[in-house]
C-alpha positions as CSV (number, residue, x, y, z in Angstrom):
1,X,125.1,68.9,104.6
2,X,125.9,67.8,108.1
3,X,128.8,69.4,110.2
4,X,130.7,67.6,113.0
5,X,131.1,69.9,114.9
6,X,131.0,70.3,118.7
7,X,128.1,72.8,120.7
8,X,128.4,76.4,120.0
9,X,129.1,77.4,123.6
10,X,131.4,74.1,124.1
11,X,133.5,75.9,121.6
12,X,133.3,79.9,123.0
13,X,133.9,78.6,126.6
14,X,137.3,77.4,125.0
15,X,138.1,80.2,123.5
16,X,137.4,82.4,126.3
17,X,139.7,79.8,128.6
18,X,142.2,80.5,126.1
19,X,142.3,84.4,125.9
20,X,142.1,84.1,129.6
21,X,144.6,81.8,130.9
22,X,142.0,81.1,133.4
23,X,138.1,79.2,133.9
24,X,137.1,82.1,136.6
25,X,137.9,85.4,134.2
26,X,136.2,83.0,131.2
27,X,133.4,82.5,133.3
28,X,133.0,86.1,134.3
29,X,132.9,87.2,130.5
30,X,130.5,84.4,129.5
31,X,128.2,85.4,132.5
32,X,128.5,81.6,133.7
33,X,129.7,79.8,136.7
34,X,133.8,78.4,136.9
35,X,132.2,75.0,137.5
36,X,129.8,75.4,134.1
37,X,132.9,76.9,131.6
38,X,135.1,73.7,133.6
39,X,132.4,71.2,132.5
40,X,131.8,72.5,129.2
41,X,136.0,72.2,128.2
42,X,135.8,69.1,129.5
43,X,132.8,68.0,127.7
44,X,134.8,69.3,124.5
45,X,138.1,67.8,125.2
46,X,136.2,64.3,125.4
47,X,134.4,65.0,122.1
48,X,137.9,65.9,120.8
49,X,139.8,62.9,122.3
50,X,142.5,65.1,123.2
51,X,143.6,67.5,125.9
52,X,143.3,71.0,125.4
53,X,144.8,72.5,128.5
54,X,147.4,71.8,131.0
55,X,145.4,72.8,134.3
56,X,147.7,74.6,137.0
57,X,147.1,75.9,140.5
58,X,145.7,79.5,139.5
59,X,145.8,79.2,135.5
60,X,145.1,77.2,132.7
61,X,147.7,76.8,129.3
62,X,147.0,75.8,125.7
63,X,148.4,72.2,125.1
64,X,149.9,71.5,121.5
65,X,146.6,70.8,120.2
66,X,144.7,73.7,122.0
67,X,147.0,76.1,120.4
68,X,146.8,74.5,116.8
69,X,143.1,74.2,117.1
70,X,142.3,78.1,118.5
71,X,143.3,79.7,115.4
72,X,140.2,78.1,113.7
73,X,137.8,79.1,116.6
74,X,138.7,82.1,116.5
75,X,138.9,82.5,112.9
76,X,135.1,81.0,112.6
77,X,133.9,83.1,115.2
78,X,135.0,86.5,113.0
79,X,133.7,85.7,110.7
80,X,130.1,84.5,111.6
81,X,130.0,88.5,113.7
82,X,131.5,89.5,110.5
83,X,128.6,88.2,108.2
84,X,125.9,88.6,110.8
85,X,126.7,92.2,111.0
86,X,127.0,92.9,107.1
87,X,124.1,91.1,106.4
88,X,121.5,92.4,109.3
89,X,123.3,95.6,110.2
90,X,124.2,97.4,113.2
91,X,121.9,99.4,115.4
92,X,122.4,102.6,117.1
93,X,125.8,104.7,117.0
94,X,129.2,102.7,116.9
95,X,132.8,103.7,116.9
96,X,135.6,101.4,116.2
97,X,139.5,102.4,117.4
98,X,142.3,101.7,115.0
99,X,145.6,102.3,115.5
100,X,148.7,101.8,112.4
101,X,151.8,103.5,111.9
102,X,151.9,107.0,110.9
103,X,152.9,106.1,106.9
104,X,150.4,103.8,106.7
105,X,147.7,105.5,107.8
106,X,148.7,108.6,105.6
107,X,149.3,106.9,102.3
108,X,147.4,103.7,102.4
109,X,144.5,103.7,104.8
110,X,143.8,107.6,105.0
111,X,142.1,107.9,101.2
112,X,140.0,104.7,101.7
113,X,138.0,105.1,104.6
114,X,136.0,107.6,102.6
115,X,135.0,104.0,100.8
116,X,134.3,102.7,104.5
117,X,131.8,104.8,105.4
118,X,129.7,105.4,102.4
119,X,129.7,101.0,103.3
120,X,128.8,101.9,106.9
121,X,127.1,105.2,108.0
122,X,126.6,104.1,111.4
123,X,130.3,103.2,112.2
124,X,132.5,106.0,113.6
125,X,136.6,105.6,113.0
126,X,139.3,106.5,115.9
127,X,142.5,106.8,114.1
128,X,145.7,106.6,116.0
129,X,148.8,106.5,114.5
130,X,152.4,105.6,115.8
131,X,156.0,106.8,114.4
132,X,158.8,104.1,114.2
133,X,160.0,102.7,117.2
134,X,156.8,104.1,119.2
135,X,155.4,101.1,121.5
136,X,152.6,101.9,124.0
137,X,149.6,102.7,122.5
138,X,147.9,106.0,122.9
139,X,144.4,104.3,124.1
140,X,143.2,100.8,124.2
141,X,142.0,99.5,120.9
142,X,139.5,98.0,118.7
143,X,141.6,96.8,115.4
144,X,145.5,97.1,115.5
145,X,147.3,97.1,111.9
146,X,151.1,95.8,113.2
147,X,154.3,95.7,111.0
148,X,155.9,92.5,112.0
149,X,158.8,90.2,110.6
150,X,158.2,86.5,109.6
151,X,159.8,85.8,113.1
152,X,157.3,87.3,115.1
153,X,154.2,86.8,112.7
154,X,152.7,83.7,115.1
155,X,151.4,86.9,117.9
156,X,150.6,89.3,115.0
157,X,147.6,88.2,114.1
158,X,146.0,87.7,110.4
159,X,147.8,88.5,107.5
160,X,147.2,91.9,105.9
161,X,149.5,92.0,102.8
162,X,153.2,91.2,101.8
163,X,154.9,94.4,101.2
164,X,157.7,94.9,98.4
165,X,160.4,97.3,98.3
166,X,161.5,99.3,95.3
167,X,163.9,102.1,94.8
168,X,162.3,105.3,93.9
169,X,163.9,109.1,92.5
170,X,162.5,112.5,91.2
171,X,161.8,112.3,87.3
172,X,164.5,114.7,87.1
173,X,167.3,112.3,88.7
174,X,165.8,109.6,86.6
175,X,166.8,111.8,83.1
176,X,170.5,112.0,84.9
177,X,170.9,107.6,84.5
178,X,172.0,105.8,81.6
179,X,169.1,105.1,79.2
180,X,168.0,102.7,80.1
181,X,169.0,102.8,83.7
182,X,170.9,99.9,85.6
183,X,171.7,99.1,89.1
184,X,174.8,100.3,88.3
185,X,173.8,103.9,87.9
186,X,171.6,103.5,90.9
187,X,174.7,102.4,93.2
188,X,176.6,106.0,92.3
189,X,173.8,108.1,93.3
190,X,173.2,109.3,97.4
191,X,170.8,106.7,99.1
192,X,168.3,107.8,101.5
193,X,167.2,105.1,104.5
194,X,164.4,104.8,106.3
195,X,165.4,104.1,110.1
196,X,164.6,100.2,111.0
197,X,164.7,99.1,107.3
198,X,168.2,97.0,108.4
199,X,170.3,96.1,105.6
200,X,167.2,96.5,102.9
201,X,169.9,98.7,100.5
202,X,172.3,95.7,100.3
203,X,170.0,93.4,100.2
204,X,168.4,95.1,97.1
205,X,171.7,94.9,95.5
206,X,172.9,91.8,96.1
207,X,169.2,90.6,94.9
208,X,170.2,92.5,91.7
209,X,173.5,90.9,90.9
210,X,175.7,93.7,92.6
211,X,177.0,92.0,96.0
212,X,179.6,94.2,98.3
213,X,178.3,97.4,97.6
214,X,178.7,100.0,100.3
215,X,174.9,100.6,101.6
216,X,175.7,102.9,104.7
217,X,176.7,106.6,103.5
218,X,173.3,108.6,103.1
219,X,170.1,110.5,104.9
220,X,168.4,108.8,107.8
221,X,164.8,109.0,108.4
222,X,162.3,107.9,110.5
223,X,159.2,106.8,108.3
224,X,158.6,106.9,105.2
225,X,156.4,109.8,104.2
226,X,160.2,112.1,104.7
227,X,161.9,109.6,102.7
228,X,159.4,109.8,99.4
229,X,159.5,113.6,100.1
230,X,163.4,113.9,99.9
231,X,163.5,111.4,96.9
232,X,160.5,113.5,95.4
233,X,162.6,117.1,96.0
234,X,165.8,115.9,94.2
235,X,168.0,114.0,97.1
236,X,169.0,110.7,95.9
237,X,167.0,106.9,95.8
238,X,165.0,106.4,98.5
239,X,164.3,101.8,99.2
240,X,160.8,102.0,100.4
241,X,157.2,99.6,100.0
242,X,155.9,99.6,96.9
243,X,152.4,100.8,98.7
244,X,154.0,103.8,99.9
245,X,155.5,104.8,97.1
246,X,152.4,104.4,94.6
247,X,150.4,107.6,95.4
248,X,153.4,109.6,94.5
249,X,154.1,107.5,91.0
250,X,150.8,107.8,90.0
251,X,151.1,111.8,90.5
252,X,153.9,111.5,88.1
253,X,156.0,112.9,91.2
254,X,158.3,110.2,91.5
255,X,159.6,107.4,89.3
256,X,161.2,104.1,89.3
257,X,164.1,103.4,87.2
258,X,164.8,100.7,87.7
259,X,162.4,97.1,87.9
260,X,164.0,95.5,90.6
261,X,162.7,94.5,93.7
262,X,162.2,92.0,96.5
263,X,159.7,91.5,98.9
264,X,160.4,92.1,102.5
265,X,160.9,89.8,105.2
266,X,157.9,91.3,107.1
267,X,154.3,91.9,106.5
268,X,151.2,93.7,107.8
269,X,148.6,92.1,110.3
270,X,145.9,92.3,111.7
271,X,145.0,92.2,115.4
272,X,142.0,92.3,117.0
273,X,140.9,93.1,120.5
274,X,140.5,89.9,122.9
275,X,141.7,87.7,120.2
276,X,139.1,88.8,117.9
277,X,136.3,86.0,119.1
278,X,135.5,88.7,122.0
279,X,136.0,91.5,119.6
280,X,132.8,94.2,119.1
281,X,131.1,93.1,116.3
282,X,132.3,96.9,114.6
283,X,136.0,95.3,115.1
284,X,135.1,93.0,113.1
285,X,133.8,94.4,110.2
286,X,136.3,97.0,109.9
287,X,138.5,93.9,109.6
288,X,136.7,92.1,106.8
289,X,136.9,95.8,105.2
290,X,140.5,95.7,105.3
291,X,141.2,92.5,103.9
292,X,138.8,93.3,101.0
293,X,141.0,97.0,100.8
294,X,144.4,95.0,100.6
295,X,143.1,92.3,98.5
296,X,143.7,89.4,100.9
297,X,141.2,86.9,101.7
298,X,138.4,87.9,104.2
C-alpha cells in the first residue's frame, strides 16, 4: 500500500511550531536551525496547498486548517512512540507522573495499576491527586486525567470515558422503599450532594418524569469518596458516577434502587505533556494503558 503522506520531519517541525507558537523554541527542541524548521513548514504548507500558520512579528498561530489538521499529527505521533515502545521495550529505569482527582485515583485508577506494572516492570508511577476545585498542580506532569464538560472538551485532550450518574443508598434504606422502589420514594428521602455536581439531583428527576422537585435541602460534600461513605452508613441517596459507586455495589455495601440514570454532561480526558507528540515515550504508554483500562479506543 502506498501512503500520501508528507516527510516525517516536514510533519514534527509542524507540530513542534504548533505547541510552540514560535519557529525559534521549535527549532531549539528539534536541535535544528529557525531557518531549517521555517523551510520545512513551508515545504509542507506547499505539499498541502494550504496555509498552516498566520506568521506575526514574534509568534506564529494555527490557521483554520492548521488547527483541524494537528489533532491527527499528534494523534499519529502517540501512537507510533506508543507501539514502538510496547513492541521493543524500554531501557533503563523510567518514571511516569500522573496526576487525577482524589476519587478517581482512589476508586478507579488505584486497584489497576497493580495490572500496569506486572505489563511494565521498568516503568515507575508518580501519583498526584487533586480535591475539587484544586487548580495548580503539585509538580509538572507526564499524563493529566482532567474532568471537563462538553464545553471545554476542545483543550482537554483525548477522550477517557463518558461517566453516568445513578442514585445510590445503604441496603438498609433500600428495604425502607416501596417494593419495588420508584422515583417517588427516592424524592422523600434526604439527598446528599457532591459539591460542583450543579443541578445533577433535578436533572435526575426531571429525566425520570418528576419535574419541580425541590433538589437543594441535604449534605454537601466535596468529592465523592464522603458521599458513597454517608450513603453507605445510612444518610440518605447520594447522585454520583456509576464508576465510583461500583466498588461499593459489588461489596454488597451499597445498592441502587432504582434504574434510572443519565449520563453527564462531562467526561474524563486525557492530556499529555507538550501536546503528547513531545511527550516521553513512558507518557505515552501509560496512555494507551488507560484507554485499554476504560475500554475506549487506544
Amino acid at each position: 500500500m502506498s501512503y500520501r503522506l508528507p516527510p516525517l520531519m516536514w510533519l514534527r517541525a509542524f507540530d513542534a511550531a504548533a505547541r510552540h507558537g514560535n519557529f525559534a523554541a521549535a527549532a531549539r527542541e528539534l536541535g535544528m536551525t529557525q531557518p531549517a524548521v521555517s523551510y520545512q513548514i513551508r515545504s509542507l504548507e506547499e505539499k498541502l496547498g494550504a496555509a498552516l500558520f498566520e506568521r506575526h512579528a514574534r509568534r506564529v498561530e494555527l490557521t483554520r486548517l492548521g488547527r483541524a489538521y494537528l489533532p491527527s499529527v499528534q494523534q499519529t505521533f502517540a501512537q507510533l512512540s506508543a507501539s514502538t515502545s510496547g513492541l521493543f521495550g524500554l531501557t533503563g529505569a523510567h518514571e511516569v507522573t500522573v496526576h487525577c482527582a482524589a476519587t478517581l485515583a482512589t476508586l478507579w485508577l488505584a486497584p489497576r495499576l497493580a495490572d500496569f506494572r506486572r505489563q511494565h516492570p521498568g516503568i515507575d508511577v508518580r501519583l498526584y491527586t487533586s480535591t475539587w476545585g484544586q487548580t495548580d498542580m503539585p509538580a509538572p506532569v507526564d499524563v493529566d486525567i482532567r474532568f471537563a464538560h462538553s464545553t471545554d472538551a476542545e483543550g482537554a485532550g483525548t477522550l477517557l470515558k463518558r461517566e453516568r450518574l445513578i442514585a445510590v443508598c445503604s441496603p438498609a434504606l433500600a428495604g425502607t422503599l416501596g417494593k419495588p422502589p420508584t422515583l417517588a420514594d427516592c424524592a422523600g428521602q434526604e439527598r446528599i450532594f457532591v459539591m460542583g455536581g450543579g443541578t445533577y439531583w433535578s436533572t435526575w428527576f426531571d429525566r425520570g418524569g418528576l419535574p419541580g422537585i425541590e433538589t437543594s435541602q441535604g449534605i454537601k460534600v466535596d468529592n465523592s469518596v464522603a458521599a458513597l461513605e454517608l450513603a453507605a452508613a445510612g444518610y440518605g441517596l447520594a447522585l454520583v458516577f456509576e464508576t465510583f459507586a461500583r466498588p461499593y455495589i459489588d461489596r454488597g455495601r451499597l445498592v441502587q434502587p432504582v434504574a434510572h440514570a443519565f449520563e453527564s454532561d462531562a467526561a474524563h480526558y486525557v492530556q499529555l505533556a507538550r501536546g503528547g507528540a513531545g511527550a516521553a515515550p513512558e507518557a505515552v504508554v501509560f496512555q494507551d494503558w488507560l484507554m485499554r483500562q476504560a475500554g475506549a479506543p487506544a
